[in-house]
C-alpha positions as a printed Julia matrix, in Angstrom:
134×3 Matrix{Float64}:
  -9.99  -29.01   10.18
  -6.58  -27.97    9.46
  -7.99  -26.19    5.66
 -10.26  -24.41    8.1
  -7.6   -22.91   10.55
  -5.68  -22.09    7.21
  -8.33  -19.99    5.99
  -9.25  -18.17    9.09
  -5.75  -17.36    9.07
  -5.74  -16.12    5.82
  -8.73  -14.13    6.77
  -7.29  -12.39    9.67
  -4.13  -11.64    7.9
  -5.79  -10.01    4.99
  -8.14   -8.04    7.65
  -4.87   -6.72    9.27
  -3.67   -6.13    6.0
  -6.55   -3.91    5.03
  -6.31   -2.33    8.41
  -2.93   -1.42    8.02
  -3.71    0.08    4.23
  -6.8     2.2     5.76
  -4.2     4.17    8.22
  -1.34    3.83    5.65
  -3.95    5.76    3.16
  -5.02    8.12    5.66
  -1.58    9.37    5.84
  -0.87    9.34    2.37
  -4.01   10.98    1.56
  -3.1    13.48    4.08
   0.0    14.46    2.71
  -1.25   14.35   -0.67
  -4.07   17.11    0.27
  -1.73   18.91    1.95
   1.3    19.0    -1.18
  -1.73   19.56   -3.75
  -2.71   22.58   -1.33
   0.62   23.6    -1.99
   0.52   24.12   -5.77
   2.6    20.71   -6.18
   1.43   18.78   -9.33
  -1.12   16.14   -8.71
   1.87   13.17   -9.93
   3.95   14.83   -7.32
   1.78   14.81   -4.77
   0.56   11.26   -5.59
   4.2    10.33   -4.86
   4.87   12.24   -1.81
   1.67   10.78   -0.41
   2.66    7.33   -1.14
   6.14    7.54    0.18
   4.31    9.19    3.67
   1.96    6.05    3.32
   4.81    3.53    2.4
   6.75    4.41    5.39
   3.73    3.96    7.97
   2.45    0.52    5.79
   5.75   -0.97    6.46
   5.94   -0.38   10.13
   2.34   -1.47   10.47
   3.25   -4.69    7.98
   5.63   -6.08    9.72
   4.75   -5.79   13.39
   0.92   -6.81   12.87
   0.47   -8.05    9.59
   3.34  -10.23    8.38
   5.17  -10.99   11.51
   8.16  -13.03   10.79
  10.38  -15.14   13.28
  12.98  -12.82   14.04
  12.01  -10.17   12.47
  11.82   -8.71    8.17
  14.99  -10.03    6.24
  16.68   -7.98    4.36
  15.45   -9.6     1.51
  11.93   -8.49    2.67
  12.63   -4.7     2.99
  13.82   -5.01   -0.76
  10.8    -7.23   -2.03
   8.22   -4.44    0.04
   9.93   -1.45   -1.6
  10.05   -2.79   -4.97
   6.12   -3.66   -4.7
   6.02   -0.63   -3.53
   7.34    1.17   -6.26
   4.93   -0.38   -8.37
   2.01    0.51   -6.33
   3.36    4.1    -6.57
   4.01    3.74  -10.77
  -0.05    2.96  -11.0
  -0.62    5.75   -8.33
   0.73    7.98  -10.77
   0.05    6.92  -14.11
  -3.92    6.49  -12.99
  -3.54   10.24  -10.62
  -2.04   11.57  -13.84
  -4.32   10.01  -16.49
  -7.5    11.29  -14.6
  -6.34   14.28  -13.71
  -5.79   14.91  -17.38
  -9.4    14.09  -18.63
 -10.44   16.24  -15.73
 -11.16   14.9   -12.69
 -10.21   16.4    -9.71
  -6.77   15.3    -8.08
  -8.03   14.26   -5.16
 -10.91   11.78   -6.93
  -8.48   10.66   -9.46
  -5.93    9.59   -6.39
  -9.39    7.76   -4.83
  -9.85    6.0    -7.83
  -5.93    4.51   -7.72
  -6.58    3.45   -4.52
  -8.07   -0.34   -5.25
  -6.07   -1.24   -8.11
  -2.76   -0.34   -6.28
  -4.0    -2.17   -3.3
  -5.02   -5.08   -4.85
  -1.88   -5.63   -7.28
   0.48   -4.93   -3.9
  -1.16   -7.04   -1.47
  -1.19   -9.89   -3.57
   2.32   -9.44   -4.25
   3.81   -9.52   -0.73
   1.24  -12.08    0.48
   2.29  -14.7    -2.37
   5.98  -13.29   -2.67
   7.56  -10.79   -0.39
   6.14  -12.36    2.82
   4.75  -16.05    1.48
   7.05  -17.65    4.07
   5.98  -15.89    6.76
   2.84  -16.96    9.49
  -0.44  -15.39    9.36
């Protein structure tokens, strides 16, 4: 019964998880359309978008997703920024790749989308946040 509970937890926290990506990525994607309608390159824009979206994730993270007795340790904020920064280092290097061959900036940064979220959420589920309740 117990495994059961576990894994409906588990459930719900990765569904709040992927809730709090979907508006994190609308306002990254949103400032990344609006930078690339700007003449910014499309690895700048990548990165502005993410650091829009990184700022909204974490104040969606840890008041619905991750919610931690007494609040995100300091050792937390660190752990989410450095995932971060990874997330935002395959952003780019998959924005900038793509864009090279010749996709379109805005497809390329579609593309980046899964394989950052996948590599970041399992990083602060196991890591960053494994101590914390679903």
């Amino acid at each position: 019964m117990t495994d059961r509970i576990g894994a409906l937890l588990a459930r719900l926290m990765f569904a709040r998880y992927l809730l709090a990506s979907i508006g994190a990525l609308a306002c990254d994607f949103a400032a990344f359309l609006m930078l690339d309608r700007t003449g910014a390159s499309p690895v700048s824009a990548a990165v502005g978008g993410y650091m829009v979206g990184l700022i909204v994730h974490w104040l969606i993270s840890v008041r619905f997703v991750f919610v931690a007795d007494g609040g995100a340790t300091h050792g937390q904020r660190i752990g989410f920024v450095i995932s971060a920064l990874l997330g935002m280092g395959i952003t780019m290097v998959l924005v900038g790749a793509l864009s090279a061959l010749g996709l379109a900036p805005p497809i390329a940064k579609l593309l980046s989308v899964p394989v950052s979220f996948i590599t970041v959420y399992a990083i602060r589920k196991y890591g960053v946040f494994a101590r914390v309740r679903a």
